[in-house]
C-alpha positions as CSV (number, residue, x, y, z in Angstrom):
1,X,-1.6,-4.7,-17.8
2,X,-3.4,-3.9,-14.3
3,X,-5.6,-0.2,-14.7
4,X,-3.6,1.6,-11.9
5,X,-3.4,5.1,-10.0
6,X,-1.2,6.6,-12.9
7,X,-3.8,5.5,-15.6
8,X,-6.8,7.0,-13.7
9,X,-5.7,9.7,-12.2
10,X,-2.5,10.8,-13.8
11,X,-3.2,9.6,-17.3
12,X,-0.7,12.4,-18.5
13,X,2.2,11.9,-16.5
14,X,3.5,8.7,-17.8
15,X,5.9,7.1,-15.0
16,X,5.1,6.0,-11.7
17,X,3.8,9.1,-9.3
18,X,5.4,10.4,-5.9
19,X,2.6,11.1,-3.4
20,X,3.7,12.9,-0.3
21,X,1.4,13.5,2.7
22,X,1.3,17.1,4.3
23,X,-1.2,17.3,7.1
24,X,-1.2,21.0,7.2
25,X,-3.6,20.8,10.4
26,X,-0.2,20.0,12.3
27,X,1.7,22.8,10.2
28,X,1.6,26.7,10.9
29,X,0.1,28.1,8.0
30,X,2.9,30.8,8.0
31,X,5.0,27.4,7.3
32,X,2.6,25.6,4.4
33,X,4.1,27.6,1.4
34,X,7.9,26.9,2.3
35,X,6.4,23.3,2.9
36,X,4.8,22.8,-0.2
37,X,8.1,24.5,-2.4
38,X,9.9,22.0,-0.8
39,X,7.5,19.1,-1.5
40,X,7.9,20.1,-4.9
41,X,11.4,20.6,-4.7
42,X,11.9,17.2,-3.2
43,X,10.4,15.6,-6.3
44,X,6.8,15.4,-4.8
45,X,4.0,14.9,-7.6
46,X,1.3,15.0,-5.7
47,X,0.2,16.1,-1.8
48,X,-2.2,13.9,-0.2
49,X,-3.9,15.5,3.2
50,X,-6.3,13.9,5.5
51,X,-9.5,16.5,6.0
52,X,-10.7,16.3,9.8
53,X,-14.2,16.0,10.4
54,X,-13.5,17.3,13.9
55,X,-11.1,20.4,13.4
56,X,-13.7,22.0,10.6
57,X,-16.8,21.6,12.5
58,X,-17.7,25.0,14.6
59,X,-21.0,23.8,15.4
60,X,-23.9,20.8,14.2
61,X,-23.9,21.6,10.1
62,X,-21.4,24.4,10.1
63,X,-18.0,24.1,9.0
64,X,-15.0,26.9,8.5
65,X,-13.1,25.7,5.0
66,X,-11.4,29.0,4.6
67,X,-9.9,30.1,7.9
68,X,-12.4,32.4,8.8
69,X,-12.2,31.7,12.9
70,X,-8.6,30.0,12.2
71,X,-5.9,30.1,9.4
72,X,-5.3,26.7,9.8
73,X,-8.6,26.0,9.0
74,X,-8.3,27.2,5.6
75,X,-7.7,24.6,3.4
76,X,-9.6,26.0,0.2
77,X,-6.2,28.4,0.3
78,X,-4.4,25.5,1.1
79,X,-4.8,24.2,-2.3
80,X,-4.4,27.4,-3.8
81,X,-0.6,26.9,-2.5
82,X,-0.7,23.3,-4.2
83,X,-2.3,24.7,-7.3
84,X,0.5,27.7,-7.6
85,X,3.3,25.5,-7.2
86,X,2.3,22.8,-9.9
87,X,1.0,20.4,-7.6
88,X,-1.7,17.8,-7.5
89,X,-3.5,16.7,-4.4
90,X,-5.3,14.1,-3.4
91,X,-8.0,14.4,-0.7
92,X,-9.2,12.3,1.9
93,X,-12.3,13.5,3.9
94,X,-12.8,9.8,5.7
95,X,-15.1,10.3,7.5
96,X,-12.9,8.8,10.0
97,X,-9.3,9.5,9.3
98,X,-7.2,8.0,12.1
99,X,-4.0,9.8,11.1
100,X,-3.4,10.1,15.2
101,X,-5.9,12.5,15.5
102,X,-8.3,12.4,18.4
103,X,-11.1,9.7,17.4
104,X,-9.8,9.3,13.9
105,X,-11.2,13.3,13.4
106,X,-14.8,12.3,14.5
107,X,-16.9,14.5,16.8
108,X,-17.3,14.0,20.5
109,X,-20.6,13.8,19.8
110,X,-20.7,10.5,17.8
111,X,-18.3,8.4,20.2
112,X,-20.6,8.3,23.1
113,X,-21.9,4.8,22.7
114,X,-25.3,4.1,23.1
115,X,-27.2,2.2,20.8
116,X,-25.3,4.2,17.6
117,X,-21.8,2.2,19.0
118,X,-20.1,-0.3,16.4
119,X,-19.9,-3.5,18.0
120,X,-17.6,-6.7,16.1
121,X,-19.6,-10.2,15.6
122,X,-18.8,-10.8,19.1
123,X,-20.1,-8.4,20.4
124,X,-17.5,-6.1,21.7
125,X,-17.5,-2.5,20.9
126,X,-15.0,-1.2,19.2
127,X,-13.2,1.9,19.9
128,X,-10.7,4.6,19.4
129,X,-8.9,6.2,22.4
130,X,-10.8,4.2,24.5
131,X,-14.1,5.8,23.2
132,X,-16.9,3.8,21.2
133,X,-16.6,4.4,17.7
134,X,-20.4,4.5,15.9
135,X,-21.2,2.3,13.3
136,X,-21.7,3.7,9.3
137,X,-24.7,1.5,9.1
138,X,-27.1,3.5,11.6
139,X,-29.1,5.9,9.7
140,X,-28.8,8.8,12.5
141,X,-24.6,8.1,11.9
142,X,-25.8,8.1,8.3
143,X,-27.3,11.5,8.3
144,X,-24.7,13.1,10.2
145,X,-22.0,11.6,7.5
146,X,-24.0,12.5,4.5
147,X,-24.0,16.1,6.2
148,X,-20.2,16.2,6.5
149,X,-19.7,14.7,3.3
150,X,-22.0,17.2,1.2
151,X,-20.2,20.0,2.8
152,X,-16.7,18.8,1.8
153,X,-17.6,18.1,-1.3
154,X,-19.4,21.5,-1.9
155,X,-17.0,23.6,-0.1
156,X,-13.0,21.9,-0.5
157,X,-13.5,19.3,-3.0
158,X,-16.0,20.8,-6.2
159,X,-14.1,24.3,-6.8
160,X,-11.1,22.6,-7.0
161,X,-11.4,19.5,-8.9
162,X,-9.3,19.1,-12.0
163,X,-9.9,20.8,-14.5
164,X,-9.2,23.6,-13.6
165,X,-8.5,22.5,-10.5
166,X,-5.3,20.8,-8.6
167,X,-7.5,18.3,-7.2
168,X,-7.0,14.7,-8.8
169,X,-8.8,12.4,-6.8
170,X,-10.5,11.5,-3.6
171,X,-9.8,9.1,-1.1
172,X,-12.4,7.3,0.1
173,X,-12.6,5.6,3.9
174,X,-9.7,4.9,5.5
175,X,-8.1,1.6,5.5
176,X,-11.5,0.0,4.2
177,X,-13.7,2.1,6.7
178,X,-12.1,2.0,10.2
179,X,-8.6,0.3,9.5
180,X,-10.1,-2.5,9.5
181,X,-10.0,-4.1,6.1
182,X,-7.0,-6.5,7.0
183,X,-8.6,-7.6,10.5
184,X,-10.3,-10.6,11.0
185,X,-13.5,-11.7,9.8
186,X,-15.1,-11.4,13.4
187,X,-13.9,-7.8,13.5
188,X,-16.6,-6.7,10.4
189,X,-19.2,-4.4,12.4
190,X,-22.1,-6.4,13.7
191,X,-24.2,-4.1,15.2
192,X,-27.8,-4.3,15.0
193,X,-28.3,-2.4,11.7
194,X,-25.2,-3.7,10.3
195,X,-26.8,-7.3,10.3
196,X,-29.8,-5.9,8.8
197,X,-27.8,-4.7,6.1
198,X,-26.3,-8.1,5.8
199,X,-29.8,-9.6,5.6
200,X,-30.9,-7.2,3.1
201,X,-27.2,-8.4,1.0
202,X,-28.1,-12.2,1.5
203,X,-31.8,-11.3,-0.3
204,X,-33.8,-12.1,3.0
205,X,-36.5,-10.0,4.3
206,X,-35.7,-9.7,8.1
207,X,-33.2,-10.7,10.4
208,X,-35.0,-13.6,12.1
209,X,-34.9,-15.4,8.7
210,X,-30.9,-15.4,8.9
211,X,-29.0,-18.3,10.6
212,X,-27.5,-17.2,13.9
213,X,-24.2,-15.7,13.8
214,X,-21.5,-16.0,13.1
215,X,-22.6,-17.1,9.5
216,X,-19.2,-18.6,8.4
217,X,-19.5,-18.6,4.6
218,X,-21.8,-15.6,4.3
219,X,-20.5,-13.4,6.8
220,X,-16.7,-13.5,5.2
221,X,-18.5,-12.6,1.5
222,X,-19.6,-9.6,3.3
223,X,-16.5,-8.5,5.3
224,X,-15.8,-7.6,1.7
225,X,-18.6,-6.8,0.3
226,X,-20.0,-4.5,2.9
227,X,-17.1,-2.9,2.9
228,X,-17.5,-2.1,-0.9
229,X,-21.4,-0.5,-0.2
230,X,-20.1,2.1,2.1
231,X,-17.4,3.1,0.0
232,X,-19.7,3.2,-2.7
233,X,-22.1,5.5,-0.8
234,X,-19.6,8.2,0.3
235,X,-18.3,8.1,-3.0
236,X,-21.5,9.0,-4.1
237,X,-21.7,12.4,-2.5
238,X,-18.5,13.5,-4.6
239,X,-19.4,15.9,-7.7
240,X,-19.7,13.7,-10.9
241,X,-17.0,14.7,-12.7
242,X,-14.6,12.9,-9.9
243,X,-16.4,10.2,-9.5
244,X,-14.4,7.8,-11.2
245,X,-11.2,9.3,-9.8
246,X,-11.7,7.3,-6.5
247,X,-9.1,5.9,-4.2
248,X,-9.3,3.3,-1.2
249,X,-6.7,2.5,0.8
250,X,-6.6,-1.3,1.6
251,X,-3.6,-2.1,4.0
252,X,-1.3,-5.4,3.6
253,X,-1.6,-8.1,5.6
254,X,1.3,-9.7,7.8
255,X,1.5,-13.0,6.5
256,X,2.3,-13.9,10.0
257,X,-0.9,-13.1,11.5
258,X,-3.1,-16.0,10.8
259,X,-6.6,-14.3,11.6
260,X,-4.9,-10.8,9.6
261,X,-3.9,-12.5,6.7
262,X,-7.2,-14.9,6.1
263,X,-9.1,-11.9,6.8
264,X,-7.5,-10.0,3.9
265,X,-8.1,-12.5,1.5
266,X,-11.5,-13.1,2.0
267,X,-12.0,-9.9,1.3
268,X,-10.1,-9.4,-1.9
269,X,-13.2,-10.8,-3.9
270,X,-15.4,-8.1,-3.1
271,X,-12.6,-5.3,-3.3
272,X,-11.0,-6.8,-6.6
273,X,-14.3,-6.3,-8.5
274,X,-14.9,-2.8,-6.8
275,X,-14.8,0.2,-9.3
276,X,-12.3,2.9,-7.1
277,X,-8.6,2.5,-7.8
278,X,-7.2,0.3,-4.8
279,X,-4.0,0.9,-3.3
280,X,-2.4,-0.2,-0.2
281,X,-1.2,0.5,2.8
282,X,2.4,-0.8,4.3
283,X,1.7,-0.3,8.2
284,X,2.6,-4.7,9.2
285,X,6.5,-3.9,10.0
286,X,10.1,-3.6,8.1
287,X,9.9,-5.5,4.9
288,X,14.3,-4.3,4.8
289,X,14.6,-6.2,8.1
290,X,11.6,-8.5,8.9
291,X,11.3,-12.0,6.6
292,X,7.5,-12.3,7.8
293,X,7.0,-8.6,6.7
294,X,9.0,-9.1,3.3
295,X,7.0,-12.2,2.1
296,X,3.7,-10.3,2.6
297,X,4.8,-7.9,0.6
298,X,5.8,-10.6,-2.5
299,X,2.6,-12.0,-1.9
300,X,0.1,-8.9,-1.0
301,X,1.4,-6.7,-3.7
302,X,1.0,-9.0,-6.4
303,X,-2.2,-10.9,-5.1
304,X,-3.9,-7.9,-4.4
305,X,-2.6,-5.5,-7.2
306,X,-2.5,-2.6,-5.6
307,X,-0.5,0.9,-5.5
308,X,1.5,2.1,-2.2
309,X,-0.5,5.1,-1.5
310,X,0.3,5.1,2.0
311,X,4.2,4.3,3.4
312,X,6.3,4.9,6.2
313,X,8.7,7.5,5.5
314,X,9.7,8.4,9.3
315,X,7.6,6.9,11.9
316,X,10.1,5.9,14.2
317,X,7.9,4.8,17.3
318,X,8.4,0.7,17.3
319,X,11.3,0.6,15.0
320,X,13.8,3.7,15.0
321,X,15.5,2.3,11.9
322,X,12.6,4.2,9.6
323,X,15.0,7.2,10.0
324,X,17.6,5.5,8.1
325,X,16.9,6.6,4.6
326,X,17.8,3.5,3.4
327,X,14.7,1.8,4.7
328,X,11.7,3.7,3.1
329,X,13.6,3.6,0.1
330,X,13.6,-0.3,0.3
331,X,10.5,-0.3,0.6
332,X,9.5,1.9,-2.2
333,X,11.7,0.0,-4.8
334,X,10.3,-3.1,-3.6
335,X,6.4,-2.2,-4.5
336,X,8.0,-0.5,-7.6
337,X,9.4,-3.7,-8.7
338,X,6.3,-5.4,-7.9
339,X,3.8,-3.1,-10.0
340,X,3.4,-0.6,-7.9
341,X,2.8,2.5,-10.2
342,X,3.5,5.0,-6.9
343,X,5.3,5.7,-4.1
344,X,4.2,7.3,-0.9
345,X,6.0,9.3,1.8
346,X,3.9,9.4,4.8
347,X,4.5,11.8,6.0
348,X,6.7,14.2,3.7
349,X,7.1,16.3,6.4
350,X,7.6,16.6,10.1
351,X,5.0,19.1,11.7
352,X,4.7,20.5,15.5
353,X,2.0,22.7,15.4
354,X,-0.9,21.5,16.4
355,X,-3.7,22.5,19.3
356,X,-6.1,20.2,21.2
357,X,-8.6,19.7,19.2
358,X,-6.0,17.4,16.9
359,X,-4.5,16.0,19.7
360,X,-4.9,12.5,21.3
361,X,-6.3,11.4,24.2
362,X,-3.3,10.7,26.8
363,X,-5.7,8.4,29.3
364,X,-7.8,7.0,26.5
365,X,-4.7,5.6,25.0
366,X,-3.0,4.2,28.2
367,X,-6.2,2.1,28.4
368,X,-5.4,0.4,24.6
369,X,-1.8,0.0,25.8
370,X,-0.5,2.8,23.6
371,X,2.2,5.1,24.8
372,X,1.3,8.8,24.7
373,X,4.9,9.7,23.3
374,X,4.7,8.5,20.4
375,X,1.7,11.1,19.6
376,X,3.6,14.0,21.0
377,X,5.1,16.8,18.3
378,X,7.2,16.6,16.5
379,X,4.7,14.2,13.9
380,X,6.7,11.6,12.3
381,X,10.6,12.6,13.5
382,X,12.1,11.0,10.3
383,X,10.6,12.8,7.7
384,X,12.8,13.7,4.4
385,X,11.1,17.7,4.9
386,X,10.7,19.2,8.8
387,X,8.3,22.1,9.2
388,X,9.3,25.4,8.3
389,X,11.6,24.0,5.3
390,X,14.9,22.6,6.3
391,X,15.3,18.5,5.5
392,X,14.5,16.1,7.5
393,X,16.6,12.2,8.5
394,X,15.1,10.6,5.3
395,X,15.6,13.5,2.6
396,X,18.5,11.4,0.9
397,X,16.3,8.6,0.3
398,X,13.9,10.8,-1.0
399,X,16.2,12.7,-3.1
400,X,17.2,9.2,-4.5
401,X,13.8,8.1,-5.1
402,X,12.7,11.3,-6.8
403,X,15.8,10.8,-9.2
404,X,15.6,7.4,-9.8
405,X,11.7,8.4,-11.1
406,X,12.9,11.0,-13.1
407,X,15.2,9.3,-14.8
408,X,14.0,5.9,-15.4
409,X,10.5,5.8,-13.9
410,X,9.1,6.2,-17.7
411,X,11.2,3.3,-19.3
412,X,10.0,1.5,-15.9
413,X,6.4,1.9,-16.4
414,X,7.0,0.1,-19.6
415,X,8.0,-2.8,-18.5
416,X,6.4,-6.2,-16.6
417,X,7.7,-8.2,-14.1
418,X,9.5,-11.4,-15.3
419,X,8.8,-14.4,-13.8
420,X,9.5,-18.3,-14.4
421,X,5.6,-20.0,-12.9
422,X,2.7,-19.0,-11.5
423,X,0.8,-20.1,-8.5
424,X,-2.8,-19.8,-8.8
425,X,-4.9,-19.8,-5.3
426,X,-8.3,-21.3,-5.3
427,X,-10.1,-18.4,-3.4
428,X,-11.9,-20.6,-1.2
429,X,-8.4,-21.0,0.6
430,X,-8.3,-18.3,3.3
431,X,-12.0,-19.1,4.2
432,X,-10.7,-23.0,4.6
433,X,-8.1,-21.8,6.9
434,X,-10.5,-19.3,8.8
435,X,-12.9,-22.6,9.3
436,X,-10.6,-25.2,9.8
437,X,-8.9,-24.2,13.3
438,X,-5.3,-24.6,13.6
439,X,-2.0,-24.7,11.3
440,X,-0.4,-21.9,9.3
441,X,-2.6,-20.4,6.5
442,X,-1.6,-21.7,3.4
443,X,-1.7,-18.2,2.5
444,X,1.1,-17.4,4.5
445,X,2.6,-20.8,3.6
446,X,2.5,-19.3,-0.5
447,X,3.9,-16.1,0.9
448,X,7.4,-17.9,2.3
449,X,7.4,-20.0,-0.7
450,X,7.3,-16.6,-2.9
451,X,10.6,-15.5,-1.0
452,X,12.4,-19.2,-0.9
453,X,12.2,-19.7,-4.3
454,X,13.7,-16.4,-4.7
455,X,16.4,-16.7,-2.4
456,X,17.5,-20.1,-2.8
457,X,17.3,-20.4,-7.1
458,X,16.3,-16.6,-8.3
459,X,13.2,-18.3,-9.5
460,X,10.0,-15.8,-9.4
461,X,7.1,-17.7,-8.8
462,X,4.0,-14.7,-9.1
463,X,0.9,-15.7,-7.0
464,X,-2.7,-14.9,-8.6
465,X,-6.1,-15.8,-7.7
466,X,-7.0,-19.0,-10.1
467,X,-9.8,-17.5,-11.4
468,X,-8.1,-14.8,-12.8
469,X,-4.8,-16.4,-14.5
470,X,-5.5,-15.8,-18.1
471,X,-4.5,-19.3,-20.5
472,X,-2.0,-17.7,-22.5
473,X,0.9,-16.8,-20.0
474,X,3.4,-18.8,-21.4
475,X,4.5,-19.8,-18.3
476,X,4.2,-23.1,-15.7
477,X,0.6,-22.7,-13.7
478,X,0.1,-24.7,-10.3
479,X,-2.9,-24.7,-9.2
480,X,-3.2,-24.7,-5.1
481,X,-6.3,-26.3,-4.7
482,X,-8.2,-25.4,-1.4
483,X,-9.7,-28.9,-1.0
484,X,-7.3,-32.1,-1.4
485,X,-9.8,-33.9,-3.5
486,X,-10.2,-31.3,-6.3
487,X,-8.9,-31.4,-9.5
488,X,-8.5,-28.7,-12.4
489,X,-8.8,-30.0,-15.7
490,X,-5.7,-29.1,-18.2
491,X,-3.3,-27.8,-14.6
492,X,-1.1,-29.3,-12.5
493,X,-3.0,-29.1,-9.4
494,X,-1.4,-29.6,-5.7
495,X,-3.3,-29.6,-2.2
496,X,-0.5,-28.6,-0.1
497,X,3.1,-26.6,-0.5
498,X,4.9,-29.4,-0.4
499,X,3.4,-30.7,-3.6
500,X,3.3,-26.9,-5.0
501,X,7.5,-27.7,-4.6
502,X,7.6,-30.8,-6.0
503,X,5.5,-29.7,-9.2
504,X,7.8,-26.5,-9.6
505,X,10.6,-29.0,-9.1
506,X,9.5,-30.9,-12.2
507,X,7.7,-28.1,-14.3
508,X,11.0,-25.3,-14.8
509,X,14.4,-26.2,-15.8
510,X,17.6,-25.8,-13.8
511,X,18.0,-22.4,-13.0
512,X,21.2,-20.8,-13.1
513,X,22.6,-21.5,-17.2
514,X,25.2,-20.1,-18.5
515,X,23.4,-18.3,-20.9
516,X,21.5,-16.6,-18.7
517,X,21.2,-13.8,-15.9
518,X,22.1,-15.5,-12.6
519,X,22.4,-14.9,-9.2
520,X,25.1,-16.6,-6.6
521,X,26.3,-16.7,-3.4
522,X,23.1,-15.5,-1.8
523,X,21.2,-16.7,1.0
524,X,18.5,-14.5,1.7
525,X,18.9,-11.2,-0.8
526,X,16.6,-11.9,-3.8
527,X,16.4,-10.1,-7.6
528,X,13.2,-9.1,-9.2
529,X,13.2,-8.6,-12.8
530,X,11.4,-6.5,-15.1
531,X,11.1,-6.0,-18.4
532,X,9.6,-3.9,-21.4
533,X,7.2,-5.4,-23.8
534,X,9.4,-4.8,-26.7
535,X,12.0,-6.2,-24.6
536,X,14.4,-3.8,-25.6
537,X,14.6,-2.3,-21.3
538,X,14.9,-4.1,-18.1
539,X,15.0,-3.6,-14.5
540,X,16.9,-5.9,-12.0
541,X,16.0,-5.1,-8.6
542,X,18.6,-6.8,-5.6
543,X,16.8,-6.2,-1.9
544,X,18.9,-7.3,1.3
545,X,16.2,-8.4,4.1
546,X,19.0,-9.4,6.2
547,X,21.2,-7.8,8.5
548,X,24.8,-9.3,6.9
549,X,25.8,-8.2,3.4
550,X,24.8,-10.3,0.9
551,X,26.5,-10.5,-2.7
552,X,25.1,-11.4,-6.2
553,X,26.8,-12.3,-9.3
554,X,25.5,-10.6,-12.2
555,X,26.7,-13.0,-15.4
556,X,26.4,-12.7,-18.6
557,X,28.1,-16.2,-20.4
558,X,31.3,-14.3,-20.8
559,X,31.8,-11.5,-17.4
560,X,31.1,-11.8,-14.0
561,X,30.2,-8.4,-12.2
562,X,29.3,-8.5,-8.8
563,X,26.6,-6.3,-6.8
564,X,27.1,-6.2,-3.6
565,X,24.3,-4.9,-0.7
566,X,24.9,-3.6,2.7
567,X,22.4,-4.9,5.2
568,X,19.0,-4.1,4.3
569,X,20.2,-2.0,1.2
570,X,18.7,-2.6,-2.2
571,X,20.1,-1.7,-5.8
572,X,18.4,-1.6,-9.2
573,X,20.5,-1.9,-12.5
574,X,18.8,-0.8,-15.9
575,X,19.1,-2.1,-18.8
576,X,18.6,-1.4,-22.3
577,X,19.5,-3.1,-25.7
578,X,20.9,-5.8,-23.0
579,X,23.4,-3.0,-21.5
580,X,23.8,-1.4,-18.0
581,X,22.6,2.4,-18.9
582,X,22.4,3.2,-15.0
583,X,20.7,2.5,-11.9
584,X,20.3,3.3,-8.3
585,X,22.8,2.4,-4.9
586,X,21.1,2.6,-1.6
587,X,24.0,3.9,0.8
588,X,26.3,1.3,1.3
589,X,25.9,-1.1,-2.0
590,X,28.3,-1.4,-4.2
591,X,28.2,-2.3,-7.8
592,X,31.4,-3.4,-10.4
593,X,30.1,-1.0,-13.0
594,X,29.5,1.8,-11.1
595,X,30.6,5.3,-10.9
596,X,34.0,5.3,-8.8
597,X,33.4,5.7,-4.6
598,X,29.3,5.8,-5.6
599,X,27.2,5.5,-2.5
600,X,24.0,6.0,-2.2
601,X,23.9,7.3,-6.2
602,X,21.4,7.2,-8.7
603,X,23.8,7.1,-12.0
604,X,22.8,6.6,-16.1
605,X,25.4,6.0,-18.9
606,X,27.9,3.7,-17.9
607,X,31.1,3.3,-19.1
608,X,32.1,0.6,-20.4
609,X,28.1,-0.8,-21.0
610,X,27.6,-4.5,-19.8
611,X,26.2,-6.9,-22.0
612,X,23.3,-9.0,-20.5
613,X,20.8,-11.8,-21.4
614,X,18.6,-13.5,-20.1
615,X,15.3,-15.9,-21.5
616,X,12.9,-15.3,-19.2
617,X,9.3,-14.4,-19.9
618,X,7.5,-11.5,-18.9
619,X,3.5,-11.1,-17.8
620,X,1.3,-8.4,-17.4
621,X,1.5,-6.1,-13.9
């Protein structure tokens, strides 16, 4: 069973932990301790806040942590609030932030180019609001970092670490280091000093005794591994006793993108070996409503066995449907089901008040094509909480979430996801696809198989990297080989999808026996099972990515029940001694066993209990 954010940095809490975001330098700080009673209220564990770099600085090397030239400033009394109420926090100092603030919190001061500027492989500088962002491996960027980072950590993050202290860990970076640790391989910094890092990582002694870029095979071990040094090195600022309470953020990658989703899986060598807790991000799109989107979450999830730590509860600026509370409570059963040991609302709650030093540039994001609404207050419309207390469009899916945990979210961390074969990717495959030119990745190819063979059969195939799939499964392994010829001794090994078919085909039995959990009548909804080692609990999970209802046929050899979802609704029945003992209804599904007119309900203790069993075998998270 996967080491996860629960066991490292809420060893005593024992289910799966509710993070909600509360970027207090957006909030009056007449408004943060009705905020934060309502975080806890609304079933929040733990509040997670972006620190900017920008806002704290009064001058070169010194910093106001305690709202000595502005209360909003003061964020050692910030988590004084989070400590009073119970609360744990999570901090994340960057350096850059993003979180739409004004170069991702960096100072002026750093974004004005010159020979400091990050530049991609290319060639091209890279920016933020139109302004050159500067690159983490130049030692004057270096100095000024260290200098921030010292000061957080002595001033914010050492008095209140845990124990005594509310603080429980520290997130490091942001989205790798500059949201880029789903981009391309061609994105990774090269800069001049960047490459001489890279030299100094391949063991050569200068950069004129490298080949010339772009280094294919080289160059996409270090979009990874580079990566992993400079979280490594702010992480070594923090006081020892958090040091191994460190969190990165790695986003999912849209299975869609070709360059996004190679990208991300070159780099998951590197990051899978790293020693912070990884979680990820959810920013590629509607997983409720999108089929790319959904299938990179089957395969991204699992693949890259992360935590949500950062999820869409609100932002309503491409897709106004994340105001529905139906949606980010899709999405935060789905990474549940999937291992997930969190959930995240970003943000928890909808803040207004906020001066210019936080705000964006208007002209600097016209030039990237960004419309300067979207930044405007109030910050994330959607929210479950607004500012000042009252609740926001999405505080019934949060208020189903938060019960659902409370309830079950102990039996459900228990428990490991059932599935019928595994697919085992060579991890030379993405960097085969970078290389080879055109077609669809076979990573992306894997992803839609992940969600056919769900749809079509309710067959859960669970993708892994091949060097990782431990011999004792119990289950079917095909191994997709990332070069025709290969062959794996003791494995059914295919080249291509279509073989990966035919050998699942041929390697699991009919689905759908009588004796057995089935699903019917469904085209595109899909059912992900869990269940507890002792095999006395289960969870069946049924997500609509569609926009018709779709129906499944729960059967247990002698009754038929029927749960039904409304477009883009999900449901999760739980079981235990093989009997329904309660679940959870997004608004809109329906379930035989129910309580009467439930919608949108989370329920326990059915009556009459239904009887269920199934043979299918479970494997570690």
């Amino acid at each position: 069973m996967k080491t996860g954010i629960v066991s490292r940095l809420f060893p005593e809490l024992g289910r799966p932990v509710i993070l909600g975001d509360y970027p207090y330098y957006r909030a009056a700080p007449h408004h943060w301790p009705v905020d934060l009673t309502a975080l806890a209220a609304a079933g929040i564990d733990c509040v997670t806040f972006y620190v900017p770099w920008r806002f704290h600085e009064l001058s070169l090397g010194e910093f106001d942590f305690d709202g000595r030239t502005d209360p909003q400033r003061d964020v050692r009394g910030l988590l004084g609030l989070i400590a009073s109420l119970g609360l744990k926090a999570i901090v994340k100092p960057g350096p850059f932030i993003h979180a739409e603030v004004q170069l991702g919190g960096l100072p002026d001061r750093l974004c004005r180019g010159g020979e400091i500027r990050l530049t991609d492989v290319e060639g091209r500088t890279v920016t933020s609001q139109n302004q050159p962002l500067p690159s983490l491996w130049h030692p004057t960027v270096r100095a000024e970092v260290a200098d921030w980072m010292r000061a957080v950590c002595r001033d914010v993050i050492a008095p209140s670490c845990q124990p005594p202290g509310c603080i429980v860990g520290v997130q490091i970076g942001n989205e790798g280091i500059y949201s880029d640790a789903n981009l391309p391989m061609a994105r990774c910094d090269g800069s001049p000093f960047a490459r001489q890092a890279f030299v100094d990582w391949l063991g050569r002694t200068d950069a004129a005794d490298a080949p010339p870029m772009p280094y294919p095979v080289e160059w996409a071990r270090w979009s990874g591994a580079g990566t992993v040094q400079l979280w490594d090195w702010l992480a070594d600022f923090l006081p020892a006793d958090i040091r191994g309470r460190t969190l990165v953020n790695i986003p999912l990658a849209n299975a869609c993108n070709e360059a996004s989703i190679n990208g991300w899986g070159m780099r998951q060598l590197a990051f899978d070996s790293c020693r912070h807790v990884r979680g990820h991000t959810e920013w590629i799109g509607n997983a409720a409503a999108e089929s790319g989107v959904f299938e990179s979450h089957l395969l991204g999830v699992s693949l890259g066995g992360t935590d949500i730590v950062e999820a869409n509860w609100g932002f309503t600026w491409t897709d106004a449907s994340f105001a529905d509370p139906s949606i980010p409570l899709f999405h935060a059963l789905l990474g549940l089901m999937l291992g997930s040991q969190s959930c995240s609302v970003y943000t928890a709650c909808a803040t207004q008040s906020w001066g210019a030093t936080i705000a964006m540039d208007e002209a600097g994001l016209r030039a990237e094509g960004v419309d300067p609404a979207w930044h405007v207050p109030p910050y994330c419309p959607g929210a479950p909480l607004q500012e000042g207390g009252a609740k926001g469009a999405t505080a019934a899916g949060l208020a189903l979430l938060g019960r659902f945990v409370s309830e079950f979210g102990g039996l459900l961390l228990r428990t490991r996801t059932c599935i019928d074969a595994i697919l085992a990717l060579d991890r030379p495959i993405p960097m085969r696809d970078t290389l080879g030119g055109a077609g669809v990745p076979l990573l992306a190819k894997a992803a839609r198989l992940l969600r056919d063979s769900l749809a079509q059969d309710g067959r859960h195939i669970a993708p892994c990297w091949a060097d990782a799939v431990q011999p004792d499964e119990g289950v079917p392994v095909i191994h997709l080989v990332a070069q025709p010829h290969q062959a794996v001794s003791h494995r059914r090994t295919a080249a291509n999808i279509d073989e990966v078919r035919s050998r699942l085909a041929t390697a699991l039995p009919a689905p759908g026996l009588l004796n057995r959990l089935h699903i019917g009548r469904h085209r595109e909804g899909v059912m992900i099972r869990r269940r507890g080692i002792d095999h006395t609990a289960e969870f069946l999970g049924f997500f609509n990515p569609s926009q018709r209802s779709e129906t499944f046929e729960v059967n247990d050899g002698q009754h038929i029940k029927v749960v039904t979802l409304a477009p883009h609704g999900c449901a999760v029945l739980v079981v235990e001694d093989h009997a329904v003992i309660g679940g959870l209804l997004s608004a809109g599904s329906r379930f035989d066993g129910a309580p009467p007119d439930a919608d949108g309900v989370v329920w326990r203790q059915l009556a009459p209990r239904e009887t269920l069993t199934d043979d299918r075998r479970t494997v570690p998270a």
